[in-house]
N, C-alpha and C positions, 0 to 999 in steps of 0.2 A: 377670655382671660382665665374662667376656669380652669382649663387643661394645664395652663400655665404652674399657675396654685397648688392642681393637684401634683405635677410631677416636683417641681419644688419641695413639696410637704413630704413626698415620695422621698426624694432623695436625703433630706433632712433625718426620713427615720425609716432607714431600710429594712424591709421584711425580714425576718431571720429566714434562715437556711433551711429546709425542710429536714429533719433530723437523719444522720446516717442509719443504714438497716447496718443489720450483724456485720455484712460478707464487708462492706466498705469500711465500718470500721477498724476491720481487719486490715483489710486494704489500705490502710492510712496508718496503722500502726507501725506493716513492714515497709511501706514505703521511709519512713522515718527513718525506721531502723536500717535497714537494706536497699538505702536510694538507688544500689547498683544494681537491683536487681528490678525488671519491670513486673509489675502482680498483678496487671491489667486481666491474665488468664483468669485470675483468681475469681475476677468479678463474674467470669462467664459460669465456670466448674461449681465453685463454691455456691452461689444461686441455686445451679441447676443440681446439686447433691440437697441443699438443704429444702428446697422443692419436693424433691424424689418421697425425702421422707415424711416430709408435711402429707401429699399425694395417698404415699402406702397407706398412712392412717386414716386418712380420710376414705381411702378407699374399703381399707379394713371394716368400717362403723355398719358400711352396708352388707357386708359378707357375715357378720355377726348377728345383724338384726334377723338372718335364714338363717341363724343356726350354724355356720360356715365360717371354717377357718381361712387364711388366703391360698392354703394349697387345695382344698375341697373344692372350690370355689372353681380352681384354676382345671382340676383332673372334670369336674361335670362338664365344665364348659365346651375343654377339648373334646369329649364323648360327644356334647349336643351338637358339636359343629360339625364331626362325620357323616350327619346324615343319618337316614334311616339305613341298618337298623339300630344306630346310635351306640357303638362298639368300636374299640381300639383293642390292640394286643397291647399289655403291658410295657413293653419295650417303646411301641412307637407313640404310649401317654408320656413315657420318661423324654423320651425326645421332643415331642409336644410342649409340655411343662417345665423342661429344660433342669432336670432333677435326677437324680442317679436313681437307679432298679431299685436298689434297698430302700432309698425313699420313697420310691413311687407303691412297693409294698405295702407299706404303712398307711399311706394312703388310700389304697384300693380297701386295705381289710377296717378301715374305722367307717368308709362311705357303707362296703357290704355288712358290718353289723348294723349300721343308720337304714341300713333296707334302700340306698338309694343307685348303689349300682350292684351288678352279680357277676362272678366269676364263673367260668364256663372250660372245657375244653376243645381247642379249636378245630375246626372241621375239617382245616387244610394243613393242619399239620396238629398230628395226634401228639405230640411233647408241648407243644405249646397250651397257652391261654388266651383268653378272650373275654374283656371286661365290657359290660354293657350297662348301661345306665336303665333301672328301671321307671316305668311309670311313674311312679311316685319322684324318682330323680330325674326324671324329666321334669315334671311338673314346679319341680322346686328349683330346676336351673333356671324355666323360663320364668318364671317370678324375678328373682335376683338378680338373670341377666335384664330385664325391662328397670328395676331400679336403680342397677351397675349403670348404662346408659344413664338415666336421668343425675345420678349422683355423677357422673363425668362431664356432662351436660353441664349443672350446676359448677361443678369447679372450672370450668372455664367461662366462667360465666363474666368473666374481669375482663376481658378481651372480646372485641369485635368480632364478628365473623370473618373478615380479613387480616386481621392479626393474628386469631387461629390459625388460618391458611397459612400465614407468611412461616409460622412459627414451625409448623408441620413438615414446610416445604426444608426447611432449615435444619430440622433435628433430623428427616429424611437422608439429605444431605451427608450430612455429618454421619450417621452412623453406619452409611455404605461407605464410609470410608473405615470408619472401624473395626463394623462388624464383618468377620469372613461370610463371603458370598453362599449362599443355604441359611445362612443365621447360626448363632452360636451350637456348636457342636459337630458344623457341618463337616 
């Protein structure tokens, strides 16, 4: 007779609604306004923009705590992933980092006053350069890249290890449809 009682009592004083985030009720407002138009995408985009930037910054807090802005961050990274001897030509950081030449400049020259990479010229071709991450910017990428990990780690930490998956397999998806094939720039 319990169960009875309880749903009775249930239905007498229903739960409220759990409150709307931002994106819905946005989603509710142009629904109102613009019944003709459907804003279901909206709930997808609008999430996954206001995510992005939640993300950057959170991701930023550890890039700051080494000293590193999110582009310093980004140019050691691509150096430490080349391999020994942990060197990229300028041009193929800028493609790497997805940044124009003149940006990637700016970069190369704040990391080599920081003492953490050095400019060089190249061995295979005497007009060019060749940026290399020193010792000490090694040592300071794998730092930051082991708590980048752990802080990525952490922010998905809302989610299952299979929902991760599913979510992976999903945004995979989706951006081989978007992005041209090589990845942006290609």
């Amino acid at each position: 007779m319990k169960g009875v009682t309880d749903s009775a009592a249930a239905s007498a004083h229903p739960q409220p609604e759990p409150p709307l985030d931002h994106v819905a009720r946005i989603q509710r407002e142009w629904a109102r306004e613009r019944p003709d138009v459907d804003v279901r995408p909206q709930g997808v985009i609008g999430r996954l923009h206001r995510l992005a930037g939640f993300l950057t910054e959170e991701l930023c807090v550890v890039y700051r705590e080494h000293g590193l802005g999110e582009g310093d961050f980004d140019v050691l990274a691509t150096l430490r992933r080349a391999g020994e001897p942990f060197e990229r030509a300028p041009s193929e950081l800028a493609e790497h980092t997805m940044v124009t030449t003149g940006a990637m400049t700016k970069r190369i020259d704040r990391l080599e006053r920081a003492g953490l990479a050095t400019r060089r010229p190249s061995e295979a071709d005497g007009r060019g350069r060749v940026v290399a991450l020193t010792a000490r910017g090694r040592e300071l990428i794998d730092r930051a890249f082991t708590a980048h990990m752990a802080n990525e780690r952490r922010l998905l930490g809302a989610l299952s290890e299979d929902e991760a998956g599913q979510l992976e397999a999903l945004l995979t998806k989706w951006l081989a449809v978007v992005e041209p094939p090589g990845g942006p720039g290609a």
